[in-house]
ROROMI-958627 format. One record per residue: residue number from 1; residue in three letters; chain; x, y, z of N, C-alpha, C in turn. Coordinates in steps of 0.02 Angstrom, whole numbers, plus 50000, padded with zeros to 5 digits. Example, Ala and Ser with C-alpha at 12.3 -4.5 7.8 and 13.67 -1.06 7.14 Angstrom:
2
tortor_vexgu_vexvex_n_xx_n_yy_n_zz_ca_xx_ca_yy_ca_zz_c_xx_c_yy_c_zz
1_Ala_A_50660_49716_50390_50615_49775_50390_50660_49835_50390 $
2_Ser_A_50642_49888_50354_50684_49947_50357_50645_50002_50394 $
% end
This chain:
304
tortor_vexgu_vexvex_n_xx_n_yy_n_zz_ca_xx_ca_yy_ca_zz_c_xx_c_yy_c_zz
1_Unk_A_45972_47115_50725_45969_47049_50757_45924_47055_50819 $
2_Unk_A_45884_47006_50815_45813_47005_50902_45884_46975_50941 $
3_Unk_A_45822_46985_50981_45856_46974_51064_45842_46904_51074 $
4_Unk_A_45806_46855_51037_45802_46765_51029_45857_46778_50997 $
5_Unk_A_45872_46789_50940_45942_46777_50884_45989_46779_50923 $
6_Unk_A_46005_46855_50952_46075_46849_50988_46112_46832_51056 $
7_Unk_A_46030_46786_51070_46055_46752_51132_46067_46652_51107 $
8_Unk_A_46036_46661_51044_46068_46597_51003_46133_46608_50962 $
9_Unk_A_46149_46658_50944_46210_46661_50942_46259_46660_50976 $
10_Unk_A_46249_46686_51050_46304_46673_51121_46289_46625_51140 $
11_Unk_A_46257_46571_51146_46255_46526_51182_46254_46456_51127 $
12_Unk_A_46262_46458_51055_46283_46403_51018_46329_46364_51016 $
13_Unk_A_46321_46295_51018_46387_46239_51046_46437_46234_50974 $
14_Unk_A_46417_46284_50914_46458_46278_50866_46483_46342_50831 $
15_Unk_A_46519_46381_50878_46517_46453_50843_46557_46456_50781 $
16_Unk_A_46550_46492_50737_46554_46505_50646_46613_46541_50652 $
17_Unk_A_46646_46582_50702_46715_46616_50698_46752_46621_50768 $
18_Unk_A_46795_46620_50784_46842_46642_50829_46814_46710_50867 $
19_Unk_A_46805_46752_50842_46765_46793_50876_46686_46788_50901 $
20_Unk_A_46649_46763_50857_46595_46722_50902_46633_46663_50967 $
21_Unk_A_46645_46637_50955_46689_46596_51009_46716_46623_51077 $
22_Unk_A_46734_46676_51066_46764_46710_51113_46713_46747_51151 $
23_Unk_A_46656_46777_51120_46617_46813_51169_46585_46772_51171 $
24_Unk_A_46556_46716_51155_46529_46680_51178_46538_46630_51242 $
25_Unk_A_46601_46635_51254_46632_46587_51327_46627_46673_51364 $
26_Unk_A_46636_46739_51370_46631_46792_51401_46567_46779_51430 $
27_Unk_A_46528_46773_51381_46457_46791_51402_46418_46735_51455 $
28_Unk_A_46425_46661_51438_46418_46615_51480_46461_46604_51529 $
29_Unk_A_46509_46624_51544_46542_46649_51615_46515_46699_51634 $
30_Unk_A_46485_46759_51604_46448_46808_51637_46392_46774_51690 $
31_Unk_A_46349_46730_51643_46294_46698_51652_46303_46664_51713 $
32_Unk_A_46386_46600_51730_46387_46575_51787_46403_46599_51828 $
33_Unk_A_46445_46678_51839_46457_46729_51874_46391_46740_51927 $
34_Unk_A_46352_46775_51870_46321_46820_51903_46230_46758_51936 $
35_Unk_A_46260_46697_51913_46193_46644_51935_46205_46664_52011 $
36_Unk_A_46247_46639_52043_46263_46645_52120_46265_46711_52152 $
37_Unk_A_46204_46710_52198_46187_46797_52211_46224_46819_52257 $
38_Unk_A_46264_46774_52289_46323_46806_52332_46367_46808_52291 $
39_Unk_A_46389_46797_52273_46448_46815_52197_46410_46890_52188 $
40_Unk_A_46363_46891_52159_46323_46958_52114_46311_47016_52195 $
41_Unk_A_46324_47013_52248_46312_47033_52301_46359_47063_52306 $
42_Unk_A_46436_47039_52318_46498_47071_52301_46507_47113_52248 $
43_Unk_A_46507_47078_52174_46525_47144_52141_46477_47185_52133 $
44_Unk_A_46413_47195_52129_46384_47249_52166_46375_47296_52227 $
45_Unk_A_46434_47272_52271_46456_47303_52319_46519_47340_52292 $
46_Unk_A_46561_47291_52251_46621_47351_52255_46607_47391_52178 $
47_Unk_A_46568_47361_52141_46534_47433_52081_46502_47501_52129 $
48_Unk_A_46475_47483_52183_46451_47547_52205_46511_47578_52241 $
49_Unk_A_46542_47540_52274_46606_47573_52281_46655_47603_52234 $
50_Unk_A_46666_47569_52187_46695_47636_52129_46653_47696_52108 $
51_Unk_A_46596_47679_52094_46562_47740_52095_46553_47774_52153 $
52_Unk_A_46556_47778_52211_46558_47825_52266_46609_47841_52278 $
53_Unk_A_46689_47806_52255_46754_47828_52238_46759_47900_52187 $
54_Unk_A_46717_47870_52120_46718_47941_52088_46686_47982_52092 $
55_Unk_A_46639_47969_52125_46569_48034_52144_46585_48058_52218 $
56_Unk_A_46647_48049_52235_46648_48094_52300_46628_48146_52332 $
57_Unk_A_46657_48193_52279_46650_48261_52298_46551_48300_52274 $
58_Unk_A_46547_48253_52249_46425_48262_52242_46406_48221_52306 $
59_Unk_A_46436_48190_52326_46411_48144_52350_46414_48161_52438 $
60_Unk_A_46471_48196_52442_46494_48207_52535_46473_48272_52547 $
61_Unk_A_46414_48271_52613_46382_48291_52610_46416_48368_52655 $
62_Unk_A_46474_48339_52677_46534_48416_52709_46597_48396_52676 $
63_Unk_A_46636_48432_52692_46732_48436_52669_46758_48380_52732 $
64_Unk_A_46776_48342_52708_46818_48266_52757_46858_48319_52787 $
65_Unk_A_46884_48363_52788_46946_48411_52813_46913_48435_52871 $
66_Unk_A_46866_48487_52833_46825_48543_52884_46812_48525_52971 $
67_Unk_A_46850_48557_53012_46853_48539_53070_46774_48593_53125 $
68_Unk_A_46760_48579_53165_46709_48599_53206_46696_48560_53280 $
69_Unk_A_46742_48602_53313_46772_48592_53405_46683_48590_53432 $
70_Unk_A_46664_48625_53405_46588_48643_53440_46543_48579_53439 $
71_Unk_A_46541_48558_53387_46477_48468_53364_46562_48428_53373 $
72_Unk_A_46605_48414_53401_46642_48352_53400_46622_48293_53441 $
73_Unk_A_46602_48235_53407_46582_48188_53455_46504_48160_53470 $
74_Unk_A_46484_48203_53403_46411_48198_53393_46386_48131_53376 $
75_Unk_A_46311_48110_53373_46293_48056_53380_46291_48036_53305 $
76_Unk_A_46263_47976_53281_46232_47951_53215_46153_48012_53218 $
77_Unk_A_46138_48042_53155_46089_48073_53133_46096_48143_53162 $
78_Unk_A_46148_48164_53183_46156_48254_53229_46160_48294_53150 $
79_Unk_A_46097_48319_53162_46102_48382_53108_46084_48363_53039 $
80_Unk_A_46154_48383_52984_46156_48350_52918_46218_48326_52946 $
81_Unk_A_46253_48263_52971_46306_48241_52997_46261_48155_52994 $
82_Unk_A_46252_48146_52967_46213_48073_52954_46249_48017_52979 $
83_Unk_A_46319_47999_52987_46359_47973_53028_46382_47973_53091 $
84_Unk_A_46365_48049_53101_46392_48067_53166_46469_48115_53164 $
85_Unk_A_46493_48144_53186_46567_48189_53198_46628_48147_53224 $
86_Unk_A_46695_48154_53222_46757_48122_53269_46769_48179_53306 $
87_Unk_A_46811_48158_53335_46843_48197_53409_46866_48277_53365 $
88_Unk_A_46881_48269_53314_46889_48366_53290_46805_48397_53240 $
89_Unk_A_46764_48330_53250_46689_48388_53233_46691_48378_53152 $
90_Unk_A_46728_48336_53133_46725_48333_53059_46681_48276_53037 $
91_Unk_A_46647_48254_52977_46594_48223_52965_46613_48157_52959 $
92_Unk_A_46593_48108_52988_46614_48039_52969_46582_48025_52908 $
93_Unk_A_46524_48035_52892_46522_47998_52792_46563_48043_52760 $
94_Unk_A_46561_48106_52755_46596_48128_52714_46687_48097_52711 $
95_Unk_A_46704_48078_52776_46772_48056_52767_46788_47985_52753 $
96_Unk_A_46726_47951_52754_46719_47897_52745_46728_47852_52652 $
97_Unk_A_46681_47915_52620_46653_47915_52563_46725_47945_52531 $
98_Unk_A_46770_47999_52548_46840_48005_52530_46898_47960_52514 $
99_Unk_A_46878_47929_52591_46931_47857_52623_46913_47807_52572 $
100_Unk_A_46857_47800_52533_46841_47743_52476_46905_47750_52419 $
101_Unk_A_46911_47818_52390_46973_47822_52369_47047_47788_52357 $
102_Unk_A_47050_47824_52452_47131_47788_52493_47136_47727_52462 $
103_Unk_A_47073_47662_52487_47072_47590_52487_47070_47584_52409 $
104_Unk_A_47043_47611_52338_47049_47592_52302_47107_47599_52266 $
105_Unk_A_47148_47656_52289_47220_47682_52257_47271_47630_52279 $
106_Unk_A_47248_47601_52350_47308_47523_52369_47295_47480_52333 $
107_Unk_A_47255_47469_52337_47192_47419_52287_47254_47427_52227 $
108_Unk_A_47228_47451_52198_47234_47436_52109_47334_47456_52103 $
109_Unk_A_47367_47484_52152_47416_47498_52150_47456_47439_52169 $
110_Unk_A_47452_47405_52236_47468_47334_52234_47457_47275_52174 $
111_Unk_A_47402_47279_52150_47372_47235_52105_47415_47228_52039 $
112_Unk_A_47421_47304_52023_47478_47323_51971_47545_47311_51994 $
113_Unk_A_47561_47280_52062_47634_47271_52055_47640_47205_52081 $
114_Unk_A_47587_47168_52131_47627_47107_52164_47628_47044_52116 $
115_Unk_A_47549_47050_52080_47561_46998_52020_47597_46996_51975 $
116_Unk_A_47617_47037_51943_47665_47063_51897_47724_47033_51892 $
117_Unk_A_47749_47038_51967_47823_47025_52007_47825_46940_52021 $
118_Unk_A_47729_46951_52050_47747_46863_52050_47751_46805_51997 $
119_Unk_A_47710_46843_51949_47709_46802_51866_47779_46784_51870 $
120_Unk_A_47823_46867_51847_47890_46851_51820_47929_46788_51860 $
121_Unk_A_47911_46804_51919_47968_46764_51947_47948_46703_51956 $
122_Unk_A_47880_46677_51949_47856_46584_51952_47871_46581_51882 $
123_Unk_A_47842_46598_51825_47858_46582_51754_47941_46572_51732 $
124_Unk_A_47986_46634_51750_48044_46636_51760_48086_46547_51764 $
125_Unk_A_48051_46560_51840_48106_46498_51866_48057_46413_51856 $
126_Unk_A_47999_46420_51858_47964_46356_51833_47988_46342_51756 $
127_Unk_A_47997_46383_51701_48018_46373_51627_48100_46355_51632 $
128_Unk_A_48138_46384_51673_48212_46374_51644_48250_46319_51712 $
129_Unk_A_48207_46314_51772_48236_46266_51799_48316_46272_51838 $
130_Unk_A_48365_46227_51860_48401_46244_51867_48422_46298_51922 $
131_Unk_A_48493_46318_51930_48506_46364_51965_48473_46438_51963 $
132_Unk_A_48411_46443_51911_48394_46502_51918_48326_46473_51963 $
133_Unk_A_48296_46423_51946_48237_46398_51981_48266_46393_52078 $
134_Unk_A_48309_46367_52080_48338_46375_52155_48355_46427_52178 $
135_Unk_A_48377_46481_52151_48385_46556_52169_48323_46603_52183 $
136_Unk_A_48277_46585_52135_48190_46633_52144_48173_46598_52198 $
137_Unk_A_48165_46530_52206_48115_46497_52267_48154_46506_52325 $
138_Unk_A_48212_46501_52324_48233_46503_52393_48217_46578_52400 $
139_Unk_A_48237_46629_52360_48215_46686_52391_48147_46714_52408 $
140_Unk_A_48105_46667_52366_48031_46666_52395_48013_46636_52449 $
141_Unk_A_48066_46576_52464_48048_46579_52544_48070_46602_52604 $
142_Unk_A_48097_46662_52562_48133_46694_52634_48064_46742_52635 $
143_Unk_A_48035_46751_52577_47975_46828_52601_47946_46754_52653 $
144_Unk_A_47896_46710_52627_47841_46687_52635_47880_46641_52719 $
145_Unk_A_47924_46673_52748_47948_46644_52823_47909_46688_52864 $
146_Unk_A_47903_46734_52839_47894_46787_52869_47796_46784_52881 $
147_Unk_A_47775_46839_52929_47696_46842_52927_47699_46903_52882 $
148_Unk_A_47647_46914_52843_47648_46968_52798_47641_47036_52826 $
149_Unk_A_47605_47046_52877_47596_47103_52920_47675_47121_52965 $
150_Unk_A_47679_47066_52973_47764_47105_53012_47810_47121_52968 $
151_Unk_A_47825_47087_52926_47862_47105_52830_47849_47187_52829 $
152_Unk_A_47789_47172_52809_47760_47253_52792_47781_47321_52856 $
153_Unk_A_47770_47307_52923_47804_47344_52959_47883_47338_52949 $
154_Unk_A_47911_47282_52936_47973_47321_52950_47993_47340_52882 $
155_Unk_A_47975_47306_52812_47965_47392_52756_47946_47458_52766 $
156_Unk_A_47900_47451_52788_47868_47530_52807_47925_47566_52853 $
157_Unk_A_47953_47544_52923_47993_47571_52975_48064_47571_52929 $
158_Unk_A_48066_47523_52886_48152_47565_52834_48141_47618_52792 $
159_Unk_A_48088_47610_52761_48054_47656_52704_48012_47716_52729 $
160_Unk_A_47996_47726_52800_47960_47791_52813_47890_47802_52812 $
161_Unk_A_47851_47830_52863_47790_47813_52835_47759_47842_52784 $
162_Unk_A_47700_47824_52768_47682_47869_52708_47630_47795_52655 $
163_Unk_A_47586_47821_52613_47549_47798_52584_47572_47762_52532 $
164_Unk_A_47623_47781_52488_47644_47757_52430_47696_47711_52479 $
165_Unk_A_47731_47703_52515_47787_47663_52554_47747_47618_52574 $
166_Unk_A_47683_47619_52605_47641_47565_52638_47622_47517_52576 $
167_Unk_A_47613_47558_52512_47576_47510_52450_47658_47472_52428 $
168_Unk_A_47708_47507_52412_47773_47461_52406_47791_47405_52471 $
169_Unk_A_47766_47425_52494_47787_47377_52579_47755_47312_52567 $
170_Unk_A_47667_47340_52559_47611_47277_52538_47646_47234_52490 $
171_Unk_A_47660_47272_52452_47673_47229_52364_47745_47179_52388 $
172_Unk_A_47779_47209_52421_47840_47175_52430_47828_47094_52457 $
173_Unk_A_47775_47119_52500_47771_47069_52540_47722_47001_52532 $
174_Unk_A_47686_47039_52464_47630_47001_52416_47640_46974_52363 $
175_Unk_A_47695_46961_52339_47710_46939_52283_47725_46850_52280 $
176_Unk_A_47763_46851_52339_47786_46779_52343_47740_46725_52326 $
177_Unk_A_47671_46723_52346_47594_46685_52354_47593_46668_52262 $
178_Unk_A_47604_46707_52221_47612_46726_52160_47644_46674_52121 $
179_Unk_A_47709_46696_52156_47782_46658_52114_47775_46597_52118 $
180_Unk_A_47738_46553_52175_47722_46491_52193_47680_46456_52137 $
181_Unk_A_47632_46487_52139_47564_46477_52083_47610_46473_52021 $
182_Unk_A_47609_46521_51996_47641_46539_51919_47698_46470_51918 $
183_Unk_A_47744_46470_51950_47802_46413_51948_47755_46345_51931 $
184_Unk_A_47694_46326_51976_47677_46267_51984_47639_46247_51919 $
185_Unk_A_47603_46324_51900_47586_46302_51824_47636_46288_51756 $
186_Unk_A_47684_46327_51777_47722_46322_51727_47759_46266_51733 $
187_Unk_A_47769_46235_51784_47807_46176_51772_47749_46118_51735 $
188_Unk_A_47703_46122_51732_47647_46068_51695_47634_46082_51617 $
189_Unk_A_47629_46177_51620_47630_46195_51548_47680_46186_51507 $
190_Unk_A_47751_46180_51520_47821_46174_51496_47846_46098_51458 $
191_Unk_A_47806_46052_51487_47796_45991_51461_47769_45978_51427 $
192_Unk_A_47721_45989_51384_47644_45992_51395_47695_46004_51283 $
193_Unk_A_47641_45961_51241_47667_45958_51188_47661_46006_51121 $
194_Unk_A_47651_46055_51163_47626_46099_51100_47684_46171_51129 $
195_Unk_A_47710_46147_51183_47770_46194_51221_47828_46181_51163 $
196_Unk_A_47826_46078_51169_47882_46070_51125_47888_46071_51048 $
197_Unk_A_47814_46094_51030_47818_46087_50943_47842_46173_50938 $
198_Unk_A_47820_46216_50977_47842_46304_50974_47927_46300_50969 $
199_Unk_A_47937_46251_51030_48012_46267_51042_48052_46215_50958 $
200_Unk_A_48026_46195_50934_48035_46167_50874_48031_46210_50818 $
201_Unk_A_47999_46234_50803_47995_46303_50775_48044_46365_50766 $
202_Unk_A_48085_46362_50842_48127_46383_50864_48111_46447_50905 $
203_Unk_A_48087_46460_50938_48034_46511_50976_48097_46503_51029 $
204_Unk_A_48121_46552_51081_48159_46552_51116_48128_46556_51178 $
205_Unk_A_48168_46562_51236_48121_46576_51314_48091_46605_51331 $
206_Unk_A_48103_46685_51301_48063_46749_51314_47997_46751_51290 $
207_Unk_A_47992_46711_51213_47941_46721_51187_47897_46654_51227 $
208_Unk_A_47931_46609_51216_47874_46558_51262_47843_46578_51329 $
209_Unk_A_47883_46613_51357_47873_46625_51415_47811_46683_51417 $
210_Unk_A_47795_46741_51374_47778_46808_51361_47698_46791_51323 $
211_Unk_A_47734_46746_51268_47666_46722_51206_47622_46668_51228 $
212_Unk_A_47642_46605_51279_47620_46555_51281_47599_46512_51357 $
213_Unk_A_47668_46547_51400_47621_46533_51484_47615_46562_51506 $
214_Unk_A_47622_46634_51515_47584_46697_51543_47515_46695_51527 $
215_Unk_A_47474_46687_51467_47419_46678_51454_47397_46635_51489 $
216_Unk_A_47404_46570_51492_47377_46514_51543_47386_46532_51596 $
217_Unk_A_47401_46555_51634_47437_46569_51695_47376_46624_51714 $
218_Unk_A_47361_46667_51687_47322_46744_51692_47253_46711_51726 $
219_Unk_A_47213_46665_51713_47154_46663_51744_47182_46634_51831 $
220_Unk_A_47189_46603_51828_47224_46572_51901_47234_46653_51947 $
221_Unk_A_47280_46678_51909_47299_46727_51935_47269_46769_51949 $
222_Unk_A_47208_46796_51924_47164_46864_51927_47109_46813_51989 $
223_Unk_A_47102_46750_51989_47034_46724_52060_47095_46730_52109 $
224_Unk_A_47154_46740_52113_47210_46730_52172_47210_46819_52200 $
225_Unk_A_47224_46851_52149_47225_46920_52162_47167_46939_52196 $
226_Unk_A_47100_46922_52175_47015_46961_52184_47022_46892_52272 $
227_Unk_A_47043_46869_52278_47052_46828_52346_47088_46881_52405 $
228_Unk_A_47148_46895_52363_47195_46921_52418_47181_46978_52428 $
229_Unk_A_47130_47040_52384_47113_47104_52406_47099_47112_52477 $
230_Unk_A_47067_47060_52511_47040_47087_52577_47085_47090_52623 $
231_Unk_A_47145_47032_52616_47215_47029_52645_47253_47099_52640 $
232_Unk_A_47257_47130_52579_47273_47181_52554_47247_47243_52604 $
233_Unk_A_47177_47233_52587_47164_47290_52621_47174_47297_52701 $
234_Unk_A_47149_47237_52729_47167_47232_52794_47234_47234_52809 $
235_Unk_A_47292_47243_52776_47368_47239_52794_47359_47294_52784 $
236_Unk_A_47333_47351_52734_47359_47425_52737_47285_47463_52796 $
237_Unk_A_47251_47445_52806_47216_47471_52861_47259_47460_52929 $
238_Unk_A_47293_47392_52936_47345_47396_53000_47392_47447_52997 $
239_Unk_A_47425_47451_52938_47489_47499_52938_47445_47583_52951 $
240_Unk_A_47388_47578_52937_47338_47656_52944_47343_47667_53032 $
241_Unk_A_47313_47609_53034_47298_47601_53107_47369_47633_53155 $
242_Unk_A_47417_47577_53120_47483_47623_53166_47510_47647_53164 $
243_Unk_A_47474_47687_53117_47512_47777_53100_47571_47755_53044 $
244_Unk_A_47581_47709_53008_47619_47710_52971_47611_47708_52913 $
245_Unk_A_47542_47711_52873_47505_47725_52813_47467_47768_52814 $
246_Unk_A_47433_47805_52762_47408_47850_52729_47423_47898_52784 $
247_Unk_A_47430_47989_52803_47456_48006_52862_47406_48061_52879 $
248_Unk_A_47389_48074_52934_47339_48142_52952_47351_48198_52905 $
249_Unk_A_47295_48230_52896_47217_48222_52912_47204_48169_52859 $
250_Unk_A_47223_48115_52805_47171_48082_52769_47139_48046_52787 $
251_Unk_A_47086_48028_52740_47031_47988_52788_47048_47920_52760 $
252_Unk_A_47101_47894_52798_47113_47817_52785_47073_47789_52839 $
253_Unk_A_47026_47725_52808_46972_47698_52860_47035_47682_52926 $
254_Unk_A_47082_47649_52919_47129_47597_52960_47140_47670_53022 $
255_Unk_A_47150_47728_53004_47184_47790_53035_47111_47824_53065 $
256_Unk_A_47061_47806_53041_46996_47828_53084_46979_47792_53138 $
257_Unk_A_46993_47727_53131_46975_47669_53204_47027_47687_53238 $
258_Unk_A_47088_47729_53203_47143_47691_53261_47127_47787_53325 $
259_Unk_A_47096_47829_53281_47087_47873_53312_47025_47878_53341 $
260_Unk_A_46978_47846_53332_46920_47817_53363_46917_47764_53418 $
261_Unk_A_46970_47727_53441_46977_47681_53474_46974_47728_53544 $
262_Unk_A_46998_47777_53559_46986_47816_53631_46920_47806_53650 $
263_Unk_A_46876_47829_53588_46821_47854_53634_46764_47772_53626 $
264_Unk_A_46777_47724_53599_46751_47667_53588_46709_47642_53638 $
265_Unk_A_46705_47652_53705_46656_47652_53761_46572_47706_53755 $
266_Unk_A_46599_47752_53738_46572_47824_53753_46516_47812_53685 $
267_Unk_A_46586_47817_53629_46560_47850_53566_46574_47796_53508 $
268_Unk_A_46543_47740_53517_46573_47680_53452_46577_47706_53390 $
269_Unk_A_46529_47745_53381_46508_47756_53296_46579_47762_53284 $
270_Unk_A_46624_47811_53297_46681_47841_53272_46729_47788_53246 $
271_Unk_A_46753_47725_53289_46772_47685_53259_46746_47616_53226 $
272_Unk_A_46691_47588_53243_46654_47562_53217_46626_47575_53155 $
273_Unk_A_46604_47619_53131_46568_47622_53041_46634_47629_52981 $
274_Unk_A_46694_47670_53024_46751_47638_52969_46774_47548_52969 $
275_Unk_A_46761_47516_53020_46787_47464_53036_46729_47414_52967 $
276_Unk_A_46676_47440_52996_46630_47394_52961_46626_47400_52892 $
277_Unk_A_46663_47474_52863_46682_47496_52787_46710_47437_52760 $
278_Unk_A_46779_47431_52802_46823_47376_52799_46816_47297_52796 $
279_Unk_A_46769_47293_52824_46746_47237_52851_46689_47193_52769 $
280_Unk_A_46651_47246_52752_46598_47255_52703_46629_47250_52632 $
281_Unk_A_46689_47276_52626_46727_47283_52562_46747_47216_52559 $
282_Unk_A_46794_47190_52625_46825_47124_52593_46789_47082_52589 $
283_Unk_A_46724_47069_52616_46682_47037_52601_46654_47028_52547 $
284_Unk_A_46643_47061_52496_46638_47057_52442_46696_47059_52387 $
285_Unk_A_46720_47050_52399_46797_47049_52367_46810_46968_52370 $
286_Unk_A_46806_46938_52426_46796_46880_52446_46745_46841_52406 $
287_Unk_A_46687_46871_52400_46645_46847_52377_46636_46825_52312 $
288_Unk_A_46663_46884_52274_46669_46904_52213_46722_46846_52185 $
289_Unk_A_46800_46839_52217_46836_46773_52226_46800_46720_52217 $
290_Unk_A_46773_46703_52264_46753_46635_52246_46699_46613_52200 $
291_Unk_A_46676_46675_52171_46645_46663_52087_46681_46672_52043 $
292_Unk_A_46720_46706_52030_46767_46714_51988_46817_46632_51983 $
293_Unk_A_46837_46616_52051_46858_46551_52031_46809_46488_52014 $
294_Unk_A_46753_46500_52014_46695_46456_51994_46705_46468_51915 $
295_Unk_A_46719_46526_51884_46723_46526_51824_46765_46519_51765 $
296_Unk_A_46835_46535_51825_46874_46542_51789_46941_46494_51799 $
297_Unk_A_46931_46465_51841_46972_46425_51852_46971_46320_51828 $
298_Unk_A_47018_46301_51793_46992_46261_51761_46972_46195_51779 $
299_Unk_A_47004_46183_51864_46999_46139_51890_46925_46134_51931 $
300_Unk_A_46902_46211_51956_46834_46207_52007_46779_46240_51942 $
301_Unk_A_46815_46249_51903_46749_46280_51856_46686_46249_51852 $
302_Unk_A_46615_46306_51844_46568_46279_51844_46551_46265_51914 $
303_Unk_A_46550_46241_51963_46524_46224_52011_46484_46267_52063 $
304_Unk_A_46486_46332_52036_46449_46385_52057_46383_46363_52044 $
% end
């Protein structure tokens, strides 16, 4: 097949199978994706970030560990130190280019648990209504009383500090935003007449719930998630910051500013180029969001 053929085959207003059909709406969402170059700006920011996630160790140009009292405090360009040193002489890219890691292991570890938690529990109580629908929301508004950053400290201060406690802390405190969404769709999808010809059939709750609005529900949900990463990350860079996530020596960006903040007069680089790590990621994460909901969402779709 040419490359005229099989771009008339993805882009035909009458596709011949279900599987033409299907990559064919992939591919023209690719198309309105990647039209908007700030959209295409982001996820080409965080593609190079996974790849400098997995190419760490080719890539850092010393050991993030390796300490040196003698160069501590060195400038941007001292030597092969292309970043410059912190207060123990160790390399800022190299700990930097490590720290990509940290942020992607919260990343994808939250992601895997707050939506998850929040599906169940909006689908849950939007489908069956009732005293179970008054039991999830009220307890969703006891998280969402709260600011998410103080939530998360006082998880973290019951739970101890530590990296995996900071990502349960996040998630705890991320889910609620979720349960809201998911409920609000499901109360429209649940009506909706092809809910009641299944349940005619005799299809029970689990399966409606599992087979039929979780699917609807999933795009909403993945432009809400690729939104909230930067929230994400910026809540576990605070808990870095105050010593109550990821724990010395790692190179969590949040735990490099907060040990860089001394010399911030003197010596910015130190906390400044992790800050701007931070700063650069959610930005495209953000970015990436609001194409993703250009595409995928059914109400703003297209308008990219």
């Amino acid at each position: 097949m040419s490359e005229q053929t099989l771009k008339q085959w993805l882009l035909s207003d009458a596709p011949a199978s279900r599987m033409q059909a299907r990559v064919a709406g992939l591919y023209q969402g690719w198309l309105r994706l990647t039209s908007n170059w700030m959209t295409l700006t982001g996820l080409l920011i965080l593609t190079a970030l996974v790849l400098i996630a997995a190419c760490a160790p080719l890539l850092a140009p010393h050991d993030p560990f390796d300490q040196d009292l003698l160069n501590r405090l060195k400038p941007i360009g001292f030597d092969d130190h292309y970043l410059g040193t912190d207060s123990l002489g160790r390399d800022i890219l190299s700990r930097l280019i490590y720290g990509s890691r940290i942020t992607l292991y919260i990343v994808a570890l939250v992601t895997l648990i707050a939506p998850v938690v929040g599906l169940l529990v909006g689908t849950v109580a939007g489908y069956l209504g009732g005293w179970a629908d008054q039991i999830l929301m009220r307890t969703t508004d006891v998280f969402l009383a709260f600011p998410r950053l103080v939530l998360a400290l006082a998880f973290v201060a019951a739970l101890g500090p530590g990296i995996e406690n900071a990502v349960l802390a996040i998630s705890l405190t991320a889910w609620p935003p979720y349960a809201r969404m998911a409920r609000a769709e499901t109360l429209t999808i649940r009506s909706s007449e092809f809910i009641a010809a299944i349940r005619l059939q005799g299809a029970g709750p689990l399966r409606i719930i599992t087979r039929h609005i979780w699917p609807l529900c999933i795009s909403s949900l993945i432009v809400r998630v690729t939104l909230d990463m930067a929230g994400i990350i910026l809540a576990a860079a605070g808990l870095g910051f105050l010593g109550l996530g990821a724990q010395p020596p790692s190179p969590e960006w949040g735990a490099m500013i907060s040990e860089g903040r001394r010399f911030i007069l003197d010596h910015w680089w130190v906390a400044t180029i992790p800050g701007l790590a931070i700063f650069t990621v959610s930005l495209a994460f953000n970015l990436l969001g609001d194409g993703l909901r250009d595409v995928l969402d059914p109400k703003d779709g297209g308008h990219g």
